[in-house]
C-alpha positions in Angstrom: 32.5 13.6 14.6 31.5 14.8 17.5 33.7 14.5 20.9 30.6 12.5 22.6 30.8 10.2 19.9 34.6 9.5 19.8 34.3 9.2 23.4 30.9 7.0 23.6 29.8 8.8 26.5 26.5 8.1 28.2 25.2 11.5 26.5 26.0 9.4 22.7 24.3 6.3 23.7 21.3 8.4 24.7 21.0 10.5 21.5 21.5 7.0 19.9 18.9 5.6 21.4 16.1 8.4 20.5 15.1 7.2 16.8 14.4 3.9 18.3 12.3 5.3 21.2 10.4 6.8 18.7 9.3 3.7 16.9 9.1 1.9 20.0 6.8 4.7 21.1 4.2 4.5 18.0 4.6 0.6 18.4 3.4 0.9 22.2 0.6 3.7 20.9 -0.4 0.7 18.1 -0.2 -2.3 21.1 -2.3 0.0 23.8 -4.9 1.4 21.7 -5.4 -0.4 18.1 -7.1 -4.0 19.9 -9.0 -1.0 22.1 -10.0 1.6 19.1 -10.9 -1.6 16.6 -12.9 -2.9 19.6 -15.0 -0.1 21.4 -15.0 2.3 18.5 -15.9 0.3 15.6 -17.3 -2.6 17.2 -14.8 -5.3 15.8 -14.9 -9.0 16.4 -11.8 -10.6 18.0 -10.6 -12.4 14.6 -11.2 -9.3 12.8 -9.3 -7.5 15.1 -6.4 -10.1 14.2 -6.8 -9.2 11.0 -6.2 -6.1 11.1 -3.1 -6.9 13.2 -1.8 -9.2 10.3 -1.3 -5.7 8.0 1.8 -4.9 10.1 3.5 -8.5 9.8 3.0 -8.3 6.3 4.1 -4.9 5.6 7.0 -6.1 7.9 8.2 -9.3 5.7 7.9 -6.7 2.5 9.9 -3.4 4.2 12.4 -4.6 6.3 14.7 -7.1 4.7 14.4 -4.8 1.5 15.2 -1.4 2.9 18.1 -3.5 5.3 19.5 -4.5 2.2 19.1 -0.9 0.4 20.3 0.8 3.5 23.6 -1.2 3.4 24.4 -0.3 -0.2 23.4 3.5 -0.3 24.6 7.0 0.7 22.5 9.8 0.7 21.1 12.8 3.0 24.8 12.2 4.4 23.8 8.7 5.4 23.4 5.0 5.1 20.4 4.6 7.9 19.8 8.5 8.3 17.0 9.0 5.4 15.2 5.7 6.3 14.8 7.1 10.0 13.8 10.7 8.6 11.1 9.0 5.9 9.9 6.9 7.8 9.5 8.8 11.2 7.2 11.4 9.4 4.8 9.1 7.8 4.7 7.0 11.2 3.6 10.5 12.9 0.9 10.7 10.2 -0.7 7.5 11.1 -0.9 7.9 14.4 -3.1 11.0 13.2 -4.9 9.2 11.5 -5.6 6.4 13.7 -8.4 7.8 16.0 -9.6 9.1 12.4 -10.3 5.9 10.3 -14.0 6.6 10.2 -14.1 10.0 9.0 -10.9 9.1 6.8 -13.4 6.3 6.1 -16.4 8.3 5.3 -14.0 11.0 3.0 -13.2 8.8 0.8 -16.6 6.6 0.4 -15.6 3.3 1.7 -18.4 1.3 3.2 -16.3 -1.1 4.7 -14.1 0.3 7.7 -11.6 -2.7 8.2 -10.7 -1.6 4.7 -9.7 1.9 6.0 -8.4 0.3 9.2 -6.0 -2.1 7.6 -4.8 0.8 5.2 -3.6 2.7 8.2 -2.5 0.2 10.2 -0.4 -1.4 6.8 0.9 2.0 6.4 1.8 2.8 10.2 3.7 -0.6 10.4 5.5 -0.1 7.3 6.6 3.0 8.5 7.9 2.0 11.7 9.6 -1.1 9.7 11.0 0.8 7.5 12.8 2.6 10.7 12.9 0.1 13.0 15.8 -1.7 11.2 17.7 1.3 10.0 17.3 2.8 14.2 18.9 -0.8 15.5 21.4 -1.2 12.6 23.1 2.1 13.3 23.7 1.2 16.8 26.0 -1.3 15.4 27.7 0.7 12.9 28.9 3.3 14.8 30.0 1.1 18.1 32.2 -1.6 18.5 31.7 -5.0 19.5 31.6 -6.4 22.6 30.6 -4.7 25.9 30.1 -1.3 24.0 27.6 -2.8 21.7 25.5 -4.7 24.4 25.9 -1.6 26.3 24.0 0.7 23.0 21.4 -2.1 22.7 20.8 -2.2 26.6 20.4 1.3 26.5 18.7 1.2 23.6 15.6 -0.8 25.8 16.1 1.1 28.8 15.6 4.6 27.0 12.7 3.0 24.5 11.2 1.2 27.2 10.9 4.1 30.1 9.2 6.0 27.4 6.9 2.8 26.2 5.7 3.1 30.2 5.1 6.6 29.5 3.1 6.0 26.5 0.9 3.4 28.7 1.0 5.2 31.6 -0.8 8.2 29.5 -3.0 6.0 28.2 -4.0 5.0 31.8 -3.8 8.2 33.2 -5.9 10.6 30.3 -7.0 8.4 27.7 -6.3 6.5 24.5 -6.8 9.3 22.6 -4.5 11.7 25.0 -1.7 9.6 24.0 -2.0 9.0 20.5 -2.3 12.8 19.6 1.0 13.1 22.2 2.3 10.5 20.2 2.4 12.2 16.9 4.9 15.1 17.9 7.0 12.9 20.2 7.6 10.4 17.5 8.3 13.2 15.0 10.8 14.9 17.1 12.6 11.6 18.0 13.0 10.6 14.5 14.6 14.2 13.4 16.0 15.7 15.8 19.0 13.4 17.0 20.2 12.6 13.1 21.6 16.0 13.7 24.4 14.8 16.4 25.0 11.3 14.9 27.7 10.7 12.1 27.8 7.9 10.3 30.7 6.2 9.3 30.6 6.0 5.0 32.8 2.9 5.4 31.8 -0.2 8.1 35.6 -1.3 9.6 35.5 -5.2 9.5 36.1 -6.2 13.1 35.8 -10.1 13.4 37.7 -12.4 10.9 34.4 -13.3 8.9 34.2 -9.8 7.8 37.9 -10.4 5.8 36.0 -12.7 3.6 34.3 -11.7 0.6 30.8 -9.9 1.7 29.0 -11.1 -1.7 26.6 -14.3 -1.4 24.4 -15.8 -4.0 20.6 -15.8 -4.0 20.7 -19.9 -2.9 22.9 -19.0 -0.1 20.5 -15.9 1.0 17.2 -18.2 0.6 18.9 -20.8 2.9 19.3 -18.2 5.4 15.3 -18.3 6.0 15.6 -22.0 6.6 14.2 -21.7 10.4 11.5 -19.3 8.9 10.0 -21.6 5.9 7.3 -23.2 7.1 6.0 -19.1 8.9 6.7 -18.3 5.2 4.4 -20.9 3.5 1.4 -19.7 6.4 1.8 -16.8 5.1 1.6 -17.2 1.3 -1.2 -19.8 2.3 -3.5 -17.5 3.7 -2.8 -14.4 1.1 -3.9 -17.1 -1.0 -6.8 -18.5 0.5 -8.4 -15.2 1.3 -9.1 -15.1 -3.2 -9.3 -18.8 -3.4 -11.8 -20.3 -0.8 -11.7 -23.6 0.5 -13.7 -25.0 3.3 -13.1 -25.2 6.8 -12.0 -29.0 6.9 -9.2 -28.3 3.8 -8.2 -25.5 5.0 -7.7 -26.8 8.8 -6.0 -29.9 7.0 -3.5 -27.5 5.3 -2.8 -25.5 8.5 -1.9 -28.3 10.4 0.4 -29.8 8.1 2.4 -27.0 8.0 2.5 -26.7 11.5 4.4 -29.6 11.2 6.2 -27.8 8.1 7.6 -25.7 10.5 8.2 -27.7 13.3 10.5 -29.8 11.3 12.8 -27.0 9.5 13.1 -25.1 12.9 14.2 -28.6 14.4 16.3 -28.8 11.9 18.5 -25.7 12.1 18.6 -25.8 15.6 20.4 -29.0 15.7 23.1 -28.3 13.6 26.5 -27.6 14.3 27.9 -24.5 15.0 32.0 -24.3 13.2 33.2 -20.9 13.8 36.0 -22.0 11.0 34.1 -23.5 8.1 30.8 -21.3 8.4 31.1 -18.7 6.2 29.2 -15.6 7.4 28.3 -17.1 10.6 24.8 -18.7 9.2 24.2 -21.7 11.5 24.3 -19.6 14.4 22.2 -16.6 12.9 19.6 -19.6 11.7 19.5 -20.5 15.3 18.9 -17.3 16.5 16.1 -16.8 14.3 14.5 -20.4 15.4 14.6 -19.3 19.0 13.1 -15.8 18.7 10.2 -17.2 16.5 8.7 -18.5 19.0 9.3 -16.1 21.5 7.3 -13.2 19.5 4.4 -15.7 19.2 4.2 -16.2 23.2 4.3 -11.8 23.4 2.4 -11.2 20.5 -0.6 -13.4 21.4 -0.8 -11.8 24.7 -1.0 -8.4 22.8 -3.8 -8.9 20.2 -5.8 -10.8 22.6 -5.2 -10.4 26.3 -8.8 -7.5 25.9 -10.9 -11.2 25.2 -9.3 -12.4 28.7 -9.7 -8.7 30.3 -13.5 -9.1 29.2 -14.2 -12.8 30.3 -12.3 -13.1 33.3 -12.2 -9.8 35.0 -15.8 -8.4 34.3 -14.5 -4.7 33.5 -17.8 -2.6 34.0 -17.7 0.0 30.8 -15.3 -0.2 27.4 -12.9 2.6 29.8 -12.1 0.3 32.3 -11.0 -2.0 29.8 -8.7 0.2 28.0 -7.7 1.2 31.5 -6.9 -2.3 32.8 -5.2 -3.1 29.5 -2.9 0.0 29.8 -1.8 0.0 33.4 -1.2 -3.8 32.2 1.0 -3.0 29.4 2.9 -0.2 31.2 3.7 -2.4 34.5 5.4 -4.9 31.6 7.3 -2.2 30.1 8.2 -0.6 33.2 10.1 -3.5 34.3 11.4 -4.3 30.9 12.7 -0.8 30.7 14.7 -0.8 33.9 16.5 -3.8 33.8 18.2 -3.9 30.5 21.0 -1.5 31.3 20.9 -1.9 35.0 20.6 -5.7 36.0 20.7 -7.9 32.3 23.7 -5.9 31.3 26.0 -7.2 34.3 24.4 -10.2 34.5 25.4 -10.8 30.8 28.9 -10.2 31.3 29.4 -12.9 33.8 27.1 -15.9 32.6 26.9 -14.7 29.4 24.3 -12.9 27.0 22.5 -17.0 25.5 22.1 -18.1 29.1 20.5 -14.8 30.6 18.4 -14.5 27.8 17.2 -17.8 28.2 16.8 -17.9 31.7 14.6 -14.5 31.2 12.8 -16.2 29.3 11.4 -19.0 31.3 10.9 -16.7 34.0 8.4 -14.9 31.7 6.7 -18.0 31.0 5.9 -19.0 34.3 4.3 -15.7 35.1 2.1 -17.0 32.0 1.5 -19.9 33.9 0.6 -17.7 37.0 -1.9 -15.7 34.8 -3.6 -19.2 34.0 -3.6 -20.3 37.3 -4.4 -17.4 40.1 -5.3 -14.0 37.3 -9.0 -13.7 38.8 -7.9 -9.9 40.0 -6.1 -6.8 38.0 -3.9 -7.0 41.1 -2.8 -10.6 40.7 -2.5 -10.1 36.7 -0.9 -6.6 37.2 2.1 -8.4 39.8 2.6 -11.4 37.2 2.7 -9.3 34.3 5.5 -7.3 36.2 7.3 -10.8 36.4 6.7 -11.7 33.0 8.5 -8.1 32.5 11.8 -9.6 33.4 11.4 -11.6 29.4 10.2 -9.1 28.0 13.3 -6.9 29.1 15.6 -9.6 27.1 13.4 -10.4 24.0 13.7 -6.2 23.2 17.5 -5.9 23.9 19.5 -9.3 23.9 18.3 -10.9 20.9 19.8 -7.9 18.6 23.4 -7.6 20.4 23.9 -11.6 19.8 22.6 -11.6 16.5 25.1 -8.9 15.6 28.1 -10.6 16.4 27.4 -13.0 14.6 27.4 -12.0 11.0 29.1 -9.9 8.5 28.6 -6.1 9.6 29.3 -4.9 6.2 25.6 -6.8 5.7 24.4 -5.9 9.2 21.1 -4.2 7.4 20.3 -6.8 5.3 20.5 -9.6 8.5 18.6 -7.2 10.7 16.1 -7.4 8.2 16.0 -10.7 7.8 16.1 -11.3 11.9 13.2 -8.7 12.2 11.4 -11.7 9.6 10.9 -13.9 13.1 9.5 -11.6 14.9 7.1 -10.3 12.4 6.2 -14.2 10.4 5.4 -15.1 14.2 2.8 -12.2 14.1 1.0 -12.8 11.1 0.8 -16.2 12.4 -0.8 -15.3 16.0 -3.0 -12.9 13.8 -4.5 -14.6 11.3 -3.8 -18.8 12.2 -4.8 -18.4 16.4 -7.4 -15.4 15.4 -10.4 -17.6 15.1 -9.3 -19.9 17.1 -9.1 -17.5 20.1 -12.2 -15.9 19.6 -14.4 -19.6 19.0 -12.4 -21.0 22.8 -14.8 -20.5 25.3 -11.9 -20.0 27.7 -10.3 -17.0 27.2 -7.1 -19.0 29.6 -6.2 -20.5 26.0 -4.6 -17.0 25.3 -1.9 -17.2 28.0 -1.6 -20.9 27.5 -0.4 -20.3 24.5 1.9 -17.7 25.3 3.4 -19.6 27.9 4.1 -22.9 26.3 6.0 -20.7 23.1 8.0 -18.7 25.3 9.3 -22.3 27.3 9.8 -23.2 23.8 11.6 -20.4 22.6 13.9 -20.9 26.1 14.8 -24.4 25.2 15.7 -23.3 21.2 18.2 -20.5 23.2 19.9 -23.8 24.7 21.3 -24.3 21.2 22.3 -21.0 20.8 26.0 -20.4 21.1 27.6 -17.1 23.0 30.1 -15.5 20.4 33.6 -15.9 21.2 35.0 -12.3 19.3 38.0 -10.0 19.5 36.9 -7.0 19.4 39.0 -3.2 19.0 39.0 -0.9 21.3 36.5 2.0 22.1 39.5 4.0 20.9 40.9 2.5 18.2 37.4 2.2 16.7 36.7 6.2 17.0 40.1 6.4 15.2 38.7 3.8 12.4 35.5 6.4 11.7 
């Protein structure tokens, strides 16, 4: 192990952080240009362009809970998250080759139909950068301890990931779509290989909190119970796989929609009213159900602006050419990420330490929705949506950091892959619903204000679940004592 490592130094949390800039890179690449590319290149309709978006969600629900769970168990390449990040690293940096490429990949192989090609890619991109994602945030837990040092890794974690997200959109502002992407491709590459080099993982995870003495084993009706918050997301899901080879008509099909609506409603009221017992609960479940409950909603309020904030670019600001769309949607995305990359390690991280990680997330939270609100209200400028989306940066800061350093101390770390997983299941579920439930719905509203309506009301939502979200109480080892343990 090296002597940055023992020590934690800056230099480790930085290294650290690289294989998750690198997915957070291709992820800004897919958020800045894929609603762009799909729209200006090959002339896509908005609920098309949803659907395309709903290939990463999916590919999401399949890869991460499975490769979290395989990750946990296996030892290979001299790792447990190493080969993950190394696999899928590579293949991301292939589809981001391919993206700008989907008609010629298109014409290559004879398919008529270019959603076909563009759902292919995109599937295979976001599988990719599920299948790192989880092993890139679960490392961060196994090799530091818990407490300060552990916020501090997934603070950073934002702060490093983030500054580059702003590069990635301010390249995309500055030389193009296509500029970036091709950038892209060796940055992500690099960032995925390179720093496995100077990070050792430990082959055995020390147990630091007392739920980690019990036994780690839990039976499949104990694991399904875990998705409690998540079941009605779950049956949307299966619901429209099934729908799209079974077809019903509009009125059934809206019937079935809105019932489970209320499907979910009920089982995420449900968990979040529930007890927390520190004592009786065996792996920490009721808080981790909560957790999920709360950031459901808050990925529906982000992810809706994503996919569709180009319809309100095009309806309320009057861009003049397909360029200044792109262009207005970039310096959009970057101003966002900008903020939400500074304050992680530099304001959320000392505010957390004296109110508290629940309460500052929350309270980020609501300030994000109001700049929502704003958007609704006063956005009839770039200027005026460009100030409010730096306010709504301040959320968007928490929802990328916060979420993963309380969900981690609150459940067994000898699992941590499989629960990352499973907590990366209410962010994704939440984007297959905004892409393939809101999809037609955004695109038939003749105003385009629905879009941050929407995104507003979820993220006050999502604040008021966070109310019934508990701050962990742990004792946790020391920085040195913990480099002794690995």
């Amino acid at each position: 192990m090296s002597e940055m490592q023992k020590k934690l130094s800056n230099t480790f949390y930085s290294i650290l952080s690289l294989p998750s800039t690198a997915m957070g890179f291709a992820l800004s690449i897919q958020i800045a240009a894929l609603s762009w590319l799909m729209r200006t290149k090959y002339n896509l309709d908005l609920h098309e362009i949803g659907f395309v978006w709903a290939a990463g969600p999916l590919a999401g629900i399949i890869g991460q809970p499975i490769v979290g769970l395989i990750s946990d168990k296996v030892w290979f390449w001299n790792g447990r998250r190493r080969p993950f990040i190394l696999i899928g690293g590579t293949i991301a940096a292939l589809m981001l080759f391919a993206l700008p490429n989907i008609d010629r990949i298109s014409g290559f192989f004879g398919v008529s139909n270019i959603i076909v090609v563009a759902v292919f890619v995109a599937l295979t991109l976001d599988l990719a950068i599920n299948v790192s994602f989880n092993p890139t945030r679960a490392i961060i837990a196994d090799v530091t301890p818990e407490g300060v040092p552990r916020t501090k890794g997934y603070t950073w974690m934002q702060t490093i990931s983030g500054s580059f997200g702003v590069l990635a959109y301010a390249l995309g502002a500055i030389f193009g779509n296509y500029f970036l992407i091709y950038f892209g491709v060796f940055l992500v590459l690099a960032f995925s290989l390179i720093p496995m080099f100077f990070i050792e993982e430990p082959r055995e995870l020390i147990s630091e909190v007392e739920k980690d003495s019990q036994s780690s084993t839990y039976s499949f009706e104990e694991f399904i119970s875990i998705l409690e918050p998540l079941y009605g997301f779950i049956l949307l899901a299966i619901h429209f796989i099934i729908s799209s080879f079974v077809k019903l008509s509009p009125d059934v099909n809206q019937y079935i929609i809105i019932w489970l609506l209320i499907v979910s409603l009920f089982f995420v009221l449900k968990t979040v009213v529930k007890k927390e017992d520190d004592k009786n609960d065996k792996f920490g479940i009721v808080s981790y159900k909560k957790v999920l409950a709360a950031n459901s909603f808050s990925w529906i309020g982000v992810q809706t602006m994503f996919v569709y904030m180009i319809g309100y670019i095009e309806q309320k600001l009057n861009p003049s050419s397909p360029d200044e769309t792109g262009q207005i949607l970039s310096i959009s995305f970057l101003i966002l990420s900008a903020v939400g990359a500074i304050l992680p390690a530099f304001v959320l991280e000392p505010i957390t330490e004296k109110i508290g990680r629940v309460k500052t997330h929350l309270l980020c939270l609501a300030v994000m929705s109001l700049a929502y609100f704003g958007i609704v209200l006063m956005g009839t400028s770039s200027l005026i949506v460009w100030i409010l989306m730096a306010v709504a940066g301040v959320g968007w800061a928490a929802i990328v950091s916060l979420p993963f350093a309380i969900m981690s101390e609150k459940v067994n770390k000898k699992r941590m892959g499989l629960f990352m997983g499973v907590f990366n299941l209410s962010v994704v579920l939440p984007q297959l619903f905004v892409s393939l439930v809101l999809g037609t719905f955004v695109q038939n509203a003749g105003n385009k204000n629905i879009i941050f309506i929407i995104s507003a009301i979820s993220l006050a939502v999502s604040a008021l679940l966070w109310l019934m979200v508990h701050d962990s109480k742990v004792k946790t080892v020391s920085e040195k004592s913990f480099a002794k343990g690995h």
